[in-house]
mmCIF file as gemmi writes it, N, C-alpha and C atoms, coordinates in Angstrom:
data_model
loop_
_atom_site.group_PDB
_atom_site.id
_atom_site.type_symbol
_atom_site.label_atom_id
_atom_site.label_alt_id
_atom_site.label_comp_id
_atom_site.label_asym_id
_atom_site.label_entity_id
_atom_site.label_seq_id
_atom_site.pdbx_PDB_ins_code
_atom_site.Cartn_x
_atom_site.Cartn_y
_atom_site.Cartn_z
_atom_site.occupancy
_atom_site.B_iso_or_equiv
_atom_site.pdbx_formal_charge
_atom_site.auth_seq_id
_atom_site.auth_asym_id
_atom_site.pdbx_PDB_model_num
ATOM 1 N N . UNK Axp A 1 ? 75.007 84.84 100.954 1 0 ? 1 A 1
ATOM 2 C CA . UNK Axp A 1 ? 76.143 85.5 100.36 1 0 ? 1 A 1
ATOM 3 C C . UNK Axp A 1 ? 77.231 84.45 100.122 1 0 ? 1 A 1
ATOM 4 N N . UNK Axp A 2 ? 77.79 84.398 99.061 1 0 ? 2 A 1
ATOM 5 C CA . UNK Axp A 2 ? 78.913 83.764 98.698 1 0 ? 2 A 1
ATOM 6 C C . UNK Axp A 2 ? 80.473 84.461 98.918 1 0 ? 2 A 1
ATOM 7 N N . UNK Axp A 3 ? 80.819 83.687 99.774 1 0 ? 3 A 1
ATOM 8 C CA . UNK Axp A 3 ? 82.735 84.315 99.618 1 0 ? 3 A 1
ATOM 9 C C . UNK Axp A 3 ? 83.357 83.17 98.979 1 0 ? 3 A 1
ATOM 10 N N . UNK Axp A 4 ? 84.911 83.788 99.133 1 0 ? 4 A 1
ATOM 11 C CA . UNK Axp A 4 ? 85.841 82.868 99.002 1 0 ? 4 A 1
ATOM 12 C C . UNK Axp A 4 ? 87.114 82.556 99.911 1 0 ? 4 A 1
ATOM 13 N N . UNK Axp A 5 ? 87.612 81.553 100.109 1 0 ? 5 A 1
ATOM 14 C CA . UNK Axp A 5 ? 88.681 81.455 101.091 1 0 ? 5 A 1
ATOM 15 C C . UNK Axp A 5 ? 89.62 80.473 100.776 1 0 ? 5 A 1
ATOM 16 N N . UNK Axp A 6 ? 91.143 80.692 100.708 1 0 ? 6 A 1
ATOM 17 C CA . UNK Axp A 6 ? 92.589 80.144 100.34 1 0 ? 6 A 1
ATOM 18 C C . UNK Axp A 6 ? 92.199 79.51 101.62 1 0 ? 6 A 1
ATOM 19 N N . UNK Axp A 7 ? 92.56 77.617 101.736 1 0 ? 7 A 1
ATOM 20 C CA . UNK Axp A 7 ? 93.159 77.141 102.734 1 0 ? 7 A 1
ATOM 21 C C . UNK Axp A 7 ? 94.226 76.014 102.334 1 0 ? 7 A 1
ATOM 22 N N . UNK Axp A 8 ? 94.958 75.698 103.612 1 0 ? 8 A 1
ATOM 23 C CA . UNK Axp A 8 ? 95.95 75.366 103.341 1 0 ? 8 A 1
ATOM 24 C C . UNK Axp A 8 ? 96.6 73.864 104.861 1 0 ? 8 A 1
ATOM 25 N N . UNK Axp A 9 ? 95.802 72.489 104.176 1 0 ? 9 A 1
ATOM 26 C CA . UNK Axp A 9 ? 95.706 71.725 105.279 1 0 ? 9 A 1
ATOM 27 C C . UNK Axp A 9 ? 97.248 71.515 105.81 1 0 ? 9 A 1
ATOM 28 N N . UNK Axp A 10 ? 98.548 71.245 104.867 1 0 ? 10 A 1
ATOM 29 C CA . UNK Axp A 10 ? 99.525 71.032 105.415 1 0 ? 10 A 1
ATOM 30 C C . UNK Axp A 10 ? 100.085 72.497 106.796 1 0 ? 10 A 1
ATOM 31 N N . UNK Axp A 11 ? 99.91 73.525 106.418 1 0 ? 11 A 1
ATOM 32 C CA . UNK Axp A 11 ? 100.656 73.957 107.151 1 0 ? 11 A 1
ATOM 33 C C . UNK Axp A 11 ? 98.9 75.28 108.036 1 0 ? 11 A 1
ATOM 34 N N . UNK Axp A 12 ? 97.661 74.425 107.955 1 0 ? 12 A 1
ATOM 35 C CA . UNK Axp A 12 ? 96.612 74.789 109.092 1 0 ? 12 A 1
ATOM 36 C C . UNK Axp A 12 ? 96.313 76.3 108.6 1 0 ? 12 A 1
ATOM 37 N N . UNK Axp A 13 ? 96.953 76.845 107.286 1 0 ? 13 A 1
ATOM 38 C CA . UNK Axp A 13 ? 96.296 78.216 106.917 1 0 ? 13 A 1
ATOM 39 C C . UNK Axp A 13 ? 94.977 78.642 106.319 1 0 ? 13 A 1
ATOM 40 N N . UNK Axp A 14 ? 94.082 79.62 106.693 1 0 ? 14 A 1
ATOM 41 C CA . UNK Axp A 14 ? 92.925 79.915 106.55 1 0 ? 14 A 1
ATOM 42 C C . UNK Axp A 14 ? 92.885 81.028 106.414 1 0 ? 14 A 1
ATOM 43 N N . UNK Axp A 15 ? 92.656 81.614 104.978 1 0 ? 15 A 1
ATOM 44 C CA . UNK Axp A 15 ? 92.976 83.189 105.006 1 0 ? 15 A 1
ATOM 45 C C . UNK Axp A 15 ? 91.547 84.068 105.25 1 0 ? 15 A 1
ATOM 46 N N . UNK Axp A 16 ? 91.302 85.275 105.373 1 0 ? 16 A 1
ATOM 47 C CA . UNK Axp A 16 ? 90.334 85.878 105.322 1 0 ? 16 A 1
ATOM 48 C C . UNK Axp A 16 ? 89.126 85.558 104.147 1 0 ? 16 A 1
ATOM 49 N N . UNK Axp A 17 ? 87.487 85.752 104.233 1 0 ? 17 A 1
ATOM 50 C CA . UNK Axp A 17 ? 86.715 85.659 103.094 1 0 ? 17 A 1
ATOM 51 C C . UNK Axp A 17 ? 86.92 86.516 102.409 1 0 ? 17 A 1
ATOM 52 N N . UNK Axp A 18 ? 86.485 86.393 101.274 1 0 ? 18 A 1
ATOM 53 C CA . UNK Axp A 18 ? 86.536 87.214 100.058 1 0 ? 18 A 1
ATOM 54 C C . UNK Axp A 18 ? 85.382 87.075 99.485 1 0 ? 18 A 1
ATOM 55 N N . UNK Axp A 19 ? 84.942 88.056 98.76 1 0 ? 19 A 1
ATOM 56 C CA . UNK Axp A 19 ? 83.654 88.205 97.988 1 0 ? 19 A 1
ATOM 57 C C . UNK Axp A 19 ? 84.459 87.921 96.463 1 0 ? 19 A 1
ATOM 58 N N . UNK Axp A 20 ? 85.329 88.05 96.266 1 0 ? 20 A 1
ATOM 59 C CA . UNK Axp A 20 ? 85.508 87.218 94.572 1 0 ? 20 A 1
ATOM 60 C C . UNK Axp A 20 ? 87.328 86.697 94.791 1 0 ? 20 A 1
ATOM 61 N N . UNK Axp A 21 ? 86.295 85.402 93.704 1 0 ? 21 A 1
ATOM 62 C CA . UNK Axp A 21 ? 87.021 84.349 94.193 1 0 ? 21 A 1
ATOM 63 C C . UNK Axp A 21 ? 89.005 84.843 93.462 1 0 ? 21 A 1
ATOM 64 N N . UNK Axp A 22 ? 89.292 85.444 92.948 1 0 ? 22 A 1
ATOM 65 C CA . UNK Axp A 22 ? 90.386 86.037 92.073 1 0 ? 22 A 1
ATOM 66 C C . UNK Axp A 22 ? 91.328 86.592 93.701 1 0 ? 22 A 1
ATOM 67 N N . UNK Axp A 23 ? 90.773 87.01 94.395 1 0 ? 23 A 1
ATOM 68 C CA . UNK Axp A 23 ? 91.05 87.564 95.767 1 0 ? 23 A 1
ATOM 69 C C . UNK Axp A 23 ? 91.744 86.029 96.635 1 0 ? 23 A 1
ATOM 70 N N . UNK Axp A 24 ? 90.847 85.653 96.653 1 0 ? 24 A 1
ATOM 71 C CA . UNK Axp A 24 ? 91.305 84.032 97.41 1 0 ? 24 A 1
ATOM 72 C C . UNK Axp A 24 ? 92.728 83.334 96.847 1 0 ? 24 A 1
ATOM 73 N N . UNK Axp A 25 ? 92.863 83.062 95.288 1 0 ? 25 A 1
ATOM 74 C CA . UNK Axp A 25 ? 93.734 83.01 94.833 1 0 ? 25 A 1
ATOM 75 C C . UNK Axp A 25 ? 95.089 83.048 94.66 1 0 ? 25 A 1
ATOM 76 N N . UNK Axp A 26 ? 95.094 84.867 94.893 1 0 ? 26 A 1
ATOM 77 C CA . UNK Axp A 26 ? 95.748 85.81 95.26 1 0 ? 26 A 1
ATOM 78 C C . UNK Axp A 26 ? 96.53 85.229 97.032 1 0 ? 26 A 1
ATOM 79 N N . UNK Axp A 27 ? 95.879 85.049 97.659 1 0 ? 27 A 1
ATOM 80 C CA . UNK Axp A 27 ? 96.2 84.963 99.211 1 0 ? 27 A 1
ATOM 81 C C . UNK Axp A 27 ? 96.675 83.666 99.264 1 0 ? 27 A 1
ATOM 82 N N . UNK Axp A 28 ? 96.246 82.735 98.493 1 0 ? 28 A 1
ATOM 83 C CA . UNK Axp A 28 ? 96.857 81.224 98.525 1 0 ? 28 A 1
ATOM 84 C C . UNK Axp A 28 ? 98.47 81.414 97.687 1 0 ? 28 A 1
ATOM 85 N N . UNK Axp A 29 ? 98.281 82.09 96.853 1 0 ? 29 A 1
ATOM 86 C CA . UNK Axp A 29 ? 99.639 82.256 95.897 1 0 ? 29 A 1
ATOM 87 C C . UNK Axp A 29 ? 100.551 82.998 96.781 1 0 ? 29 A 1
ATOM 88 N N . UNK Axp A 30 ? 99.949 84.173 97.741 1 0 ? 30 A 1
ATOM 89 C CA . UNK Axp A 30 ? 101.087 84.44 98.509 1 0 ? 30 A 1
ATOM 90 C C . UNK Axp A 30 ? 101.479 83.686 99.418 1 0 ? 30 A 1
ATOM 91 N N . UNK Axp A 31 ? 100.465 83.034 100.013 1 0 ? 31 A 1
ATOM 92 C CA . UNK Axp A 31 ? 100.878 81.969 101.38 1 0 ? 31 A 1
ATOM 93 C C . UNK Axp A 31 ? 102.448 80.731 100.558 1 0 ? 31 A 1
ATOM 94 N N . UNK Axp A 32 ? 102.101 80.475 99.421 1 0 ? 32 A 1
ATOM 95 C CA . UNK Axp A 32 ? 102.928 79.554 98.893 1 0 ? 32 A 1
ATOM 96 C C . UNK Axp A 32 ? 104.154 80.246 98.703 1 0 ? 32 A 1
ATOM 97 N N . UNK Axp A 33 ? 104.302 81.464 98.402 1 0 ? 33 A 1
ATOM 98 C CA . UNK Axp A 33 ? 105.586 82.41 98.077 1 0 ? 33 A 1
ATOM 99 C C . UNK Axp A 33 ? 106.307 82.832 99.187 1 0 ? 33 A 1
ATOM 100 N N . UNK Axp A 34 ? 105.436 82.578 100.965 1 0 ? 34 A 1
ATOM 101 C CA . UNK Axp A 34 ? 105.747 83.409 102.154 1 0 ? 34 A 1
ATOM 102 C C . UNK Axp A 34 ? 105.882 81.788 103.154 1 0 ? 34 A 1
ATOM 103 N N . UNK Axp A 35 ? 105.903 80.469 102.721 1 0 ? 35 A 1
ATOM 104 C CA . UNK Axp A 35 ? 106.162 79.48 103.483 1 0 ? 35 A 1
ATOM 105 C C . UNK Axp A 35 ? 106.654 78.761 102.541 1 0 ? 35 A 1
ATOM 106 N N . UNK Axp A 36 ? 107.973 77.917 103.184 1 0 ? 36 A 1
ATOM 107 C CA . UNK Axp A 36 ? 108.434 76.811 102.489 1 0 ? 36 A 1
ATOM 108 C C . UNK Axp A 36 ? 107.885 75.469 102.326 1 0 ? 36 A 1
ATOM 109 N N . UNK Axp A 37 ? 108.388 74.851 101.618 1 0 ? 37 A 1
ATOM 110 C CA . UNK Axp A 37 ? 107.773 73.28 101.884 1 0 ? 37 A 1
ATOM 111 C C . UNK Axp A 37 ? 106.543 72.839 100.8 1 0 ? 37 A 1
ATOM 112 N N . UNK Axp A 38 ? 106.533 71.652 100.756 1 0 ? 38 A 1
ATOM 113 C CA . UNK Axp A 38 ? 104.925 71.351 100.199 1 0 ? 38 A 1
ATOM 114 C C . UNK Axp A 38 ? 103.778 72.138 100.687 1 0 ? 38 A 1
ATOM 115 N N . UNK Axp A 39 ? 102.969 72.407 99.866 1 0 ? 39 A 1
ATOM 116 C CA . UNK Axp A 39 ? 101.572 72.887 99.869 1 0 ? 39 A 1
ATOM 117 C C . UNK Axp A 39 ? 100.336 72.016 99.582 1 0 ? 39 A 1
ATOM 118 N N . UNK Axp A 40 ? 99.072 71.951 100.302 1 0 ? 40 A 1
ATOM 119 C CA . UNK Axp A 40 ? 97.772 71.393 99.734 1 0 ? 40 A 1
ATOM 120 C C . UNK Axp A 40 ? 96.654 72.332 99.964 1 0 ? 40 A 1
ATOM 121 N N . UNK Axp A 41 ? 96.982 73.404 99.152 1 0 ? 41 A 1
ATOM 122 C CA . UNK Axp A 41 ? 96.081 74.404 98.822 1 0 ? 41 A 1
ATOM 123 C C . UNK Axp A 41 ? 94.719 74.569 98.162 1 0 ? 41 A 1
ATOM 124 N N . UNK Axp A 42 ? 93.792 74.801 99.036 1 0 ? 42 A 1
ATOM 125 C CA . UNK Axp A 42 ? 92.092 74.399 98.121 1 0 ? 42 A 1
ATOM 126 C C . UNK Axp A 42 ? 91.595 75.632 97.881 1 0 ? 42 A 1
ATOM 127 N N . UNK Axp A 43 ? 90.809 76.274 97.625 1 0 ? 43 A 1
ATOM 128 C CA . UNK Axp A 43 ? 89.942 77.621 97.629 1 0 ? 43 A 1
ATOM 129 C C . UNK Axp A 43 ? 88.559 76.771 97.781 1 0 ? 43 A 1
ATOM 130 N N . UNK Axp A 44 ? 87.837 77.197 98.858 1 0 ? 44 A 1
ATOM 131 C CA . UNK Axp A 44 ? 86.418 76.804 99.645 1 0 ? 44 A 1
ATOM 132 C C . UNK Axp A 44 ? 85.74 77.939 98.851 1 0 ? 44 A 1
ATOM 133 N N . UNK Axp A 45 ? 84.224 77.943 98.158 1 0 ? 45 A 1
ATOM 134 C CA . UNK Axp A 45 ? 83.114 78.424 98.45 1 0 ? 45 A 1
ATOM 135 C C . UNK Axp A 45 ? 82.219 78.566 99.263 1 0 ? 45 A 1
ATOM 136 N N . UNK Axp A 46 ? 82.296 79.378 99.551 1 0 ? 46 A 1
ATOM 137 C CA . UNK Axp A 46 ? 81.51 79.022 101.165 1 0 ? 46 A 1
ATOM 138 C C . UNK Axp A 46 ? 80.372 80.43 101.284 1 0 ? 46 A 1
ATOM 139 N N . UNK Axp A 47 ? 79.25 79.56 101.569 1 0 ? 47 A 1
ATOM 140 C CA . UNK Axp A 47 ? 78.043 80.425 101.782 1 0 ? 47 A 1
ATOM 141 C C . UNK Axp A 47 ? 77.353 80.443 102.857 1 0 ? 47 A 1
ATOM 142 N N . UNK Axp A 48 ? 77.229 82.247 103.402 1 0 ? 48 A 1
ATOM 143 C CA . UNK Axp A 48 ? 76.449 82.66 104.127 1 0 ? 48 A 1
ATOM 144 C C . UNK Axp A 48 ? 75.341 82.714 104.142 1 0 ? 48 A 1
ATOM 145 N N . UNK Axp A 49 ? 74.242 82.3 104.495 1 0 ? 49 A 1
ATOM 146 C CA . UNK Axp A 49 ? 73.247 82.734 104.759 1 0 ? 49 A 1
ATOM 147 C C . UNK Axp A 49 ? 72.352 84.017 105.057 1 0 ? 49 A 1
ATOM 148 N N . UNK Axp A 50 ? 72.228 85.11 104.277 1 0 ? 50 A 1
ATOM 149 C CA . UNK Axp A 50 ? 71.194 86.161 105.182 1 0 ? 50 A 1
ATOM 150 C C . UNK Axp A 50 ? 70.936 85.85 106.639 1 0 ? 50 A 1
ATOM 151 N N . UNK Axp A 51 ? 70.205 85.012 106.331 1 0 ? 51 A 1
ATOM 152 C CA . UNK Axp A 51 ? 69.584 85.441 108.032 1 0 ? 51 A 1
ATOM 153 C C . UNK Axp A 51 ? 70.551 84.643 108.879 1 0 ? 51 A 1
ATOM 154 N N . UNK Axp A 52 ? 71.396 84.317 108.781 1 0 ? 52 A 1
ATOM 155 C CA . UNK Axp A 52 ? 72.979 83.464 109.365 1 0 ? 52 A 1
ATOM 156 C C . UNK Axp A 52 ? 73.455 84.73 110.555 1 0 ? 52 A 1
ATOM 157 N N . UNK Axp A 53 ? 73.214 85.845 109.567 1 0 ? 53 A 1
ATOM 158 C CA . UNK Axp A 53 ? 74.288 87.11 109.911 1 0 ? 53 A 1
ATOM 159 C C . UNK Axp A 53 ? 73.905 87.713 111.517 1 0 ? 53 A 1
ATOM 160 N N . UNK Axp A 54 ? 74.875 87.653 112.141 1 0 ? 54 A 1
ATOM 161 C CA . UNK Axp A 54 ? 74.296 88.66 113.26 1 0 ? 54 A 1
ATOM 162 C C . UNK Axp A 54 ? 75.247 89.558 113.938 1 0 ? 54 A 1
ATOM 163 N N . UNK Axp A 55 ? 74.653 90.422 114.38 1 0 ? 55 A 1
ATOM 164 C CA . UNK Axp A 55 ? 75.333 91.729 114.477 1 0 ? 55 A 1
ATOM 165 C C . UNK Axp A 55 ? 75.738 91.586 115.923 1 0 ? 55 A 1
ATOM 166 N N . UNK Axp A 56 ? 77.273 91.735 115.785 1 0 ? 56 A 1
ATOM 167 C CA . UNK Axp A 56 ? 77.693 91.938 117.265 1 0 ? 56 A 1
ATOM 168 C C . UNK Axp A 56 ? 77.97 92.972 118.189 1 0 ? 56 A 1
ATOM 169 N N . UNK Axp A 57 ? 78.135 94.469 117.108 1 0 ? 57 A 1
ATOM 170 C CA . UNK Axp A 57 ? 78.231 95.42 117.807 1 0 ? 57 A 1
ATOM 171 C C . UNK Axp A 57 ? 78.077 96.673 116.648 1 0 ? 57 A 1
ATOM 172 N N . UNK Axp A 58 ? 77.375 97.58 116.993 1 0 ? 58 A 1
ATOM 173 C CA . UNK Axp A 58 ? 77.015 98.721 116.483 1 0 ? 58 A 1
ATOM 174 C C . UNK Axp A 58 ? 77.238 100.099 116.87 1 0 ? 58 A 1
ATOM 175 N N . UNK Axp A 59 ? 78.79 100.947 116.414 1 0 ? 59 A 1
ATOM 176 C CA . UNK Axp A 59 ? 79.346 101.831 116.466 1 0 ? 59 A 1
ATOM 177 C C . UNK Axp A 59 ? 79.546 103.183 115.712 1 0 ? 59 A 1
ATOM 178 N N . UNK Axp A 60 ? 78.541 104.193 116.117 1 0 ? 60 A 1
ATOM 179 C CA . UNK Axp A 60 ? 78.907 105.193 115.268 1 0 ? 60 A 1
ATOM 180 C C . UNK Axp A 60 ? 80.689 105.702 114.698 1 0 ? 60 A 1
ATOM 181 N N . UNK Axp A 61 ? 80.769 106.264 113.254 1 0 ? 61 A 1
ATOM 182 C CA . UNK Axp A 61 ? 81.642 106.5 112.753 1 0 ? 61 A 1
ATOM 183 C C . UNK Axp A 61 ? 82.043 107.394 113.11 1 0 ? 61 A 1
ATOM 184 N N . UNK Axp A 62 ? 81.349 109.135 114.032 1 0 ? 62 A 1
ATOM 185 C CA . UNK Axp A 62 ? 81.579 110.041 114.357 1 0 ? 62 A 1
ATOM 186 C C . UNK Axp A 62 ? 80.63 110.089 115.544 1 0 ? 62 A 1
């Protein structure tokens, strides 16, 4: 599986994955609007693996 993720080496920010990359974007543009100062803002592709995935806990909804 492919996500996407805003990071941000000057000030150590790492936002949540995203499944499209327009989302990532989005979270880097706010990080720049919600902290002062220089920015070195990247957007990572970053891929999961299927069989990577493992389940840590399994909770019915009702």
């Amino acid at each position: 599986m492919i996500y996407y993720q805003a990071v941000c080496d000057t000030h150590g920010f790492a936002s949540s994955l995203f499944s499209r990359k327009v989302d990532a974007l989005r979270s880097g543009q706010s990080h720049i609007r919600n902290v002062a100062g220089p920015h070195n803002i990247r957007i990572l592709e970053v891929y999961v693996p299927t069989e990577a995935i493992e389940v840590r806990s399994d909770e019915p909804l009702a």
